[in-house]
KEKE-3310 file (N, C-alpha, C; in steps of 0.2 Angstrom, whole numbers, plus 5000, padded with zeros to 4 digits):
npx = (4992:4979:4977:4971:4977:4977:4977:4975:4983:4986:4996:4999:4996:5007:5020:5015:5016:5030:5036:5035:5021:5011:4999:4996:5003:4992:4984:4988:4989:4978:4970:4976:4977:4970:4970:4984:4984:4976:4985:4998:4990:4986:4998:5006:4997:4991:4983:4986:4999:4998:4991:5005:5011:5007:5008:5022:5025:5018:5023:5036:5034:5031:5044:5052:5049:5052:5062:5055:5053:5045:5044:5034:5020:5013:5003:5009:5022:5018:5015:5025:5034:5025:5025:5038:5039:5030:5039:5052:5046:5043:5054:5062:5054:5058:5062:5053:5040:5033:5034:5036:5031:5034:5048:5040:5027:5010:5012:4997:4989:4982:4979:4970:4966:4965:4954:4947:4932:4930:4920:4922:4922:4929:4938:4946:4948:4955:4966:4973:4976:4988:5003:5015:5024:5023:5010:5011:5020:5010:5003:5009:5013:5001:4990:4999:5007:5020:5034:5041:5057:5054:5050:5059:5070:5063:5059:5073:5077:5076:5073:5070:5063:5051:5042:5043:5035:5023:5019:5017:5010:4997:4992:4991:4980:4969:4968:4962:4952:4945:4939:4932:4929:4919:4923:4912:4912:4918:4908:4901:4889:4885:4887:4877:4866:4864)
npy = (5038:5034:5040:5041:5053:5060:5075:5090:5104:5122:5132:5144:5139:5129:5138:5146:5133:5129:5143:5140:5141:5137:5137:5135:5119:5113:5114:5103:5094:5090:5089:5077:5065:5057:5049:5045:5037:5027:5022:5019:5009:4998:4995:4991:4984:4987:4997:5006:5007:5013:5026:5034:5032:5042:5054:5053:5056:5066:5075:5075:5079:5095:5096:5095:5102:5112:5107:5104:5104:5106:5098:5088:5083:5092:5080:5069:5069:5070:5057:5051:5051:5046:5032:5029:5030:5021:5010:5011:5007:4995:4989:4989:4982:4969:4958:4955:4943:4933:4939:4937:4925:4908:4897:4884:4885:4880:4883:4887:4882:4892:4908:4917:4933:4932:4941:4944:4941:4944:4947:4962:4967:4952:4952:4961:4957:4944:4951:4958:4946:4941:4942:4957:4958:4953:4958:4972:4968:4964:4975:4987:4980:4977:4986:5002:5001:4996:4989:4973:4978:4988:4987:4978:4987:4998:4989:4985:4973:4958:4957:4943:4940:4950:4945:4930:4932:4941:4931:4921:4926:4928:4916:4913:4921:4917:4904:4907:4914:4907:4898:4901:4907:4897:4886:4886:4891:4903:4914:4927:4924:4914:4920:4930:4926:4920)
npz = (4930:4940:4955:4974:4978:4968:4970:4967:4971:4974:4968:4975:4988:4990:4988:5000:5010:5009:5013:5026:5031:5044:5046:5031:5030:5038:5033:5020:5027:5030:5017:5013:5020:5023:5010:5013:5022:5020:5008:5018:5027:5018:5013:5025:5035:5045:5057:5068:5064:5051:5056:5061:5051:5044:5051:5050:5037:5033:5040:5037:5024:5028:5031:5021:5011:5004:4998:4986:4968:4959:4946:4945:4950:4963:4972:4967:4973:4987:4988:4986:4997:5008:5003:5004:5019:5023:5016:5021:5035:5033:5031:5042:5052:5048:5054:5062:5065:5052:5042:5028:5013:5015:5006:5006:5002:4994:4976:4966:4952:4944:4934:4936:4943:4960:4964:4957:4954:4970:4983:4990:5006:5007:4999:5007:5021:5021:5014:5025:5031:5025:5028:5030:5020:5009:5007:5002:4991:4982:4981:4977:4965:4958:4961:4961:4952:4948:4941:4943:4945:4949:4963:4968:4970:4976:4989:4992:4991:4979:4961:4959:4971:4972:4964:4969:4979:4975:4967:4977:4987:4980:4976:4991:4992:4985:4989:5004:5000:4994:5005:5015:5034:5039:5030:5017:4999:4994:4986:4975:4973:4981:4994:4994:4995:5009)
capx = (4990:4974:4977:4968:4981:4977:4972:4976:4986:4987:5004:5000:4997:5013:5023:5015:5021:5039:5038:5035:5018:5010:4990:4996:5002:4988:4977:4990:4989:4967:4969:4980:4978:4963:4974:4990:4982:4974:4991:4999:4987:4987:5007:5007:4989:4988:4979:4990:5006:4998:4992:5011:5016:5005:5009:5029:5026:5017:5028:5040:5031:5032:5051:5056:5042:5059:5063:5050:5055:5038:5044:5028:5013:5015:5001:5015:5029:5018:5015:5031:5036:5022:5026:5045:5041:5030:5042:5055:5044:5042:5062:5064:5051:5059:5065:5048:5040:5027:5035:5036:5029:5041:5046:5038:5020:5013:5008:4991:4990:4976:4981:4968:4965:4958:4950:4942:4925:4928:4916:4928:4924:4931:4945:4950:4950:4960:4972:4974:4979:4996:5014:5017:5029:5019:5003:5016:5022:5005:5000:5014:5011:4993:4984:5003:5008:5027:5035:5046:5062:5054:5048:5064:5073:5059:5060:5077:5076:5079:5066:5065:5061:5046:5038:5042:5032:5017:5017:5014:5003:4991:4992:4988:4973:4966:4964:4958:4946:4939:4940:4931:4928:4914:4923:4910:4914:4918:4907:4894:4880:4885:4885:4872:4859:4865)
capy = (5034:5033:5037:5046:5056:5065:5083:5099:5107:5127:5134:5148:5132:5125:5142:5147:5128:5131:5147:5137:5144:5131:5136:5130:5116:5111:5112:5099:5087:5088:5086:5071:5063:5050:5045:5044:5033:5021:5017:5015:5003:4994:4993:4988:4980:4990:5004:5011:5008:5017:5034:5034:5033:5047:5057:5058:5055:5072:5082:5077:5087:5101:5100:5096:5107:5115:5102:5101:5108:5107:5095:5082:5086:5090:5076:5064:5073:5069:5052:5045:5052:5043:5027:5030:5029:5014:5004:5010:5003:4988:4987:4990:4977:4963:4953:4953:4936:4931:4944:4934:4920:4902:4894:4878:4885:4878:4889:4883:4883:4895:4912:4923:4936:4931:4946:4947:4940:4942:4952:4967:4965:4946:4954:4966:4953:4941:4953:4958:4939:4941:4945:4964:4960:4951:4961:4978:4970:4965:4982:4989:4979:4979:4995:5007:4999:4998:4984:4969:4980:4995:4985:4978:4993:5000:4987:4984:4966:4957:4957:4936:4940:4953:4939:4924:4937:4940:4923:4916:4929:4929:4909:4912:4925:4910:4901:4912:4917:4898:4894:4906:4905:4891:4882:4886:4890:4910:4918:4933:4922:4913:4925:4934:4922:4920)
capz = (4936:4942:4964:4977:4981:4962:4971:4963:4977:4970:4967:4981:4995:4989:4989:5010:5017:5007:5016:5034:5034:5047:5041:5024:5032:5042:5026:5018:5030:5029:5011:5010:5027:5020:5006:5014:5027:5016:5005:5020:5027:5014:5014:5033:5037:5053:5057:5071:5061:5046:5057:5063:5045:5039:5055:5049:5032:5032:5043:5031:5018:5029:5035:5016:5005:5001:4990:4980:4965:4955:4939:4946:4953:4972:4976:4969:4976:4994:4987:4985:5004:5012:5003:5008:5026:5022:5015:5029:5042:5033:5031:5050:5055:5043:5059:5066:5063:5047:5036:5021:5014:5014:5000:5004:5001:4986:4972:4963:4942:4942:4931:4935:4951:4964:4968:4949:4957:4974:4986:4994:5011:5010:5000:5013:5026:5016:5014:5030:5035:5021:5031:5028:5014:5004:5002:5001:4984:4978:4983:4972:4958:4956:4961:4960:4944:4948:4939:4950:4946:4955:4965:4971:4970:4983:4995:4996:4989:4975:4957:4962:4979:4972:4960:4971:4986:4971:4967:4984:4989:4975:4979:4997:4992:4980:4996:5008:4997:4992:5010:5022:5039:5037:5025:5012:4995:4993:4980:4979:4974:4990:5002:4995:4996:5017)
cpx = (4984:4973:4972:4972:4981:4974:4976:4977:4988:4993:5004:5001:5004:5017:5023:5019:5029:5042:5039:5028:5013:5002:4991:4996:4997:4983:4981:4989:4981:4966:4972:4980:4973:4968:4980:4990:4979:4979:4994:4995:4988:4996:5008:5000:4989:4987:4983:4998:5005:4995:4999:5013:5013:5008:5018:5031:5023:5020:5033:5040:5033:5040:5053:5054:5048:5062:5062:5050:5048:5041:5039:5026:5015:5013:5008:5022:5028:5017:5019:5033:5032:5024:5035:5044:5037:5034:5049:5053:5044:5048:5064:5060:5052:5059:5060:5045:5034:5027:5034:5033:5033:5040:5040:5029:5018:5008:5002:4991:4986:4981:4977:4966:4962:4953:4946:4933:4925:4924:4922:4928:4928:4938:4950:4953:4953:4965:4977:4977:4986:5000:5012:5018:5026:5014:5006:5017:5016:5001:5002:5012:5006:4991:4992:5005:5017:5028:5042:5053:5061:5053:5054:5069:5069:5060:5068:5079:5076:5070:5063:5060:5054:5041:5037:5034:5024:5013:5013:5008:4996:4988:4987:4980:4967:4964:4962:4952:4940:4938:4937:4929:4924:4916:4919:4911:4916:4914:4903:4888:4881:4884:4880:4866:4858:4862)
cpy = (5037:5034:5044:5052:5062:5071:5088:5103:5115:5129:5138:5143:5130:5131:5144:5140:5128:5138:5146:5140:5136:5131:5132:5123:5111:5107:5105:5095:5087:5084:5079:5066:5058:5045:5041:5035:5027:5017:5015:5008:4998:4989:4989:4985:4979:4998:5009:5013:5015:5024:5037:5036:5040:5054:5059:5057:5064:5076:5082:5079:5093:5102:5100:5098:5111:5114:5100:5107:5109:5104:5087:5086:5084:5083:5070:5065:5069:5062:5048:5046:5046:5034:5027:5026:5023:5010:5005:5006:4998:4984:4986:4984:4968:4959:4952:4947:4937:4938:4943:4925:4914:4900:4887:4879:4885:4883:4885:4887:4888:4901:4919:4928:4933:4935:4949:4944:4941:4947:4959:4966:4959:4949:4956:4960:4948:4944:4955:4951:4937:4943:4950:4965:4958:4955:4969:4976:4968:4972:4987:4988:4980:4985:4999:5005:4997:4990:4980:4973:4984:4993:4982:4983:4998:4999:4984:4975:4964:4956:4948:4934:4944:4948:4935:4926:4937:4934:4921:4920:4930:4920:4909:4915:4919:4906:4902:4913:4911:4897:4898:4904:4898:4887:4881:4889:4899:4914:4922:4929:4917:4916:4932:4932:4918:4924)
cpz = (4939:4951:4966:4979:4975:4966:4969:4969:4972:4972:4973:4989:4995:4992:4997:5012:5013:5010:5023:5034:5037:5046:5034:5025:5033:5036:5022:5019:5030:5022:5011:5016:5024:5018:5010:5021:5024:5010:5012:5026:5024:5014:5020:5036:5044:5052:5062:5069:5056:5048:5060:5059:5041:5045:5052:5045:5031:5036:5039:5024:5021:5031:5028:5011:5000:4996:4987:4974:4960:4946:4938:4950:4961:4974:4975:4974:4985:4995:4988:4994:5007:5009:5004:5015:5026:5021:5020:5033:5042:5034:5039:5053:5052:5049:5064:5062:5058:5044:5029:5021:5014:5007:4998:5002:4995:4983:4967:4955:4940:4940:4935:4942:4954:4968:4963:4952:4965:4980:4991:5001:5013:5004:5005:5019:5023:5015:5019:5032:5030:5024:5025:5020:5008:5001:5001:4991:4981:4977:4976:4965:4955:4956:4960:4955:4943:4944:4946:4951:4950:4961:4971:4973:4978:4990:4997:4994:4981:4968:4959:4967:4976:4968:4963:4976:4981:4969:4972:4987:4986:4976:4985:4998:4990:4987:5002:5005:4994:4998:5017:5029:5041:5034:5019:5006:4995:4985:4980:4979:4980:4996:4999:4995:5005:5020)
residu = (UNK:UNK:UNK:UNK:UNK:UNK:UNK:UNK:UNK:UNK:UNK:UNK:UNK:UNK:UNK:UNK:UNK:UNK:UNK:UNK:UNK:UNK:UNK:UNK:UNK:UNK:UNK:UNK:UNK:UNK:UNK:UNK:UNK:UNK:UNK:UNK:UNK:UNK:UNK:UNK:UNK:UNK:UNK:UNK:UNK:UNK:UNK:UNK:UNK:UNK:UNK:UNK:UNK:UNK:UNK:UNK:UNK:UNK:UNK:UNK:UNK:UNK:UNK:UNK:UNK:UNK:UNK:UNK:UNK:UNK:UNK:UNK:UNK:UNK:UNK:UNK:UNK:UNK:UNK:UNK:UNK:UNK:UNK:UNK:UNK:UNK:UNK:UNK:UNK:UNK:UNK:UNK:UNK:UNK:UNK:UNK:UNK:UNK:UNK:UNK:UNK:UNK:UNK:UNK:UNK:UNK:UNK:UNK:UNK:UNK:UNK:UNK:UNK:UNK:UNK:UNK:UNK:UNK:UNK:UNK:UNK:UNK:UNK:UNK:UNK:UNK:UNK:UNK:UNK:UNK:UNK:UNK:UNK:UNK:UNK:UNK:UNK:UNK:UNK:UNK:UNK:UNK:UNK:UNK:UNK:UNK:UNK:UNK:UNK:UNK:UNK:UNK:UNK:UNK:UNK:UNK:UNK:UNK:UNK:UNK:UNK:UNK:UNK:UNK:UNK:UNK:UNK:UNK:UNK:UNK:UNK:UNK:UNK:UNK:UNK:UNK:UNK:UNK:UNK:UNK:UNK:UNK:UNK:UNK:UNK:UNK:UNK:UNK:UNK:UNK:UNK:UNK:UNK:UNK)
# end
């Protein structure tokens, strides 16, 4: 797996925050504070939710370093943590409104990403405009690689519900991304000739 989170944390860092040593610490959270804030962003497509979730996604490195037995690589070890309390928040926030997409939204025949030609800044903002739950399982799917089972298994929901959730969301991107603010066409030699 190809993440940011791939950092080479050295057996003696691990062994001081397993001993409670809180400079060890300190340096863990420096290291992995970027990353851990940029999956959960992505997961929650908010920025004061996603320094909350780093804030007690990384203390809980340090209160359970105890339980890291060393048969994965720490960084995953602190990876899987941070996306835990992501998909907690998002489990907790289910009953807040435009969490998911409805079924009645239609899905268009097109097969291929919409984010295979599309400029990153009008992805980001585009993604940003998906319910939580949505851009969580494409988040999943896509860049962490889990399949629909993990996928449902993570969130607590079922493998239809991750597919139907990828589906409509890959649909919704599709047209986000043909339809920008302007109503002009979305593509780079459009907006790079603006």
């Amino acid at each position: 797996m190809n993440s940011t989170f791939c950092i080479d944390v050295p057996d003696l860092l691990v062994a001081r925050i397993q001993r409670g040593d809180v400079a060890a610490f300190e340096q863990i959270y420096r290291m992995f504070e970027r990353p851990a804030w940029n999956l959960a962003l992505r997961m929650l497509g908010n920025s004061e939710d996603a320094r909350e979730i780093v804030h007690d996604a990384l203390l809980r490195v340090f209160e359970r370093s105890g339980q890291y037995r060393g048969s994965s690589p720490f960084w995953g070890w602190v990876r899987q943590i941070v996306l835990n309390e992501a998909l907690m928040r998002l489990r907790r926030d289910r009953g807040r409104p435009n969490q998911t997409l409805d079924d009645g939204d239609e899905l268009p025949a097109e097969t291929a990403p919409p984010w295979a030609t599309a400029e990153s800044g009008l992805l980001e903002a585009a993604l940003r405009q998906l319910p939580n739950t949505t851009r969580s399982v494409i988040w999943l799917y896509h860049v962490e690689g889990h399949t629909h089972a993990e996928i449902a298994e993570l969130t607590g929901n079922s493998v239809s519900f991750s597919k139907s959730q990828l589906a409509r969301g890959t649909a919704r991107l599709r047209q986000l991304l043909a339809t920008p603010e302007a109503g002009e066409p979305c593509s780079l030699s459009s907006r790079a000739t603006a």
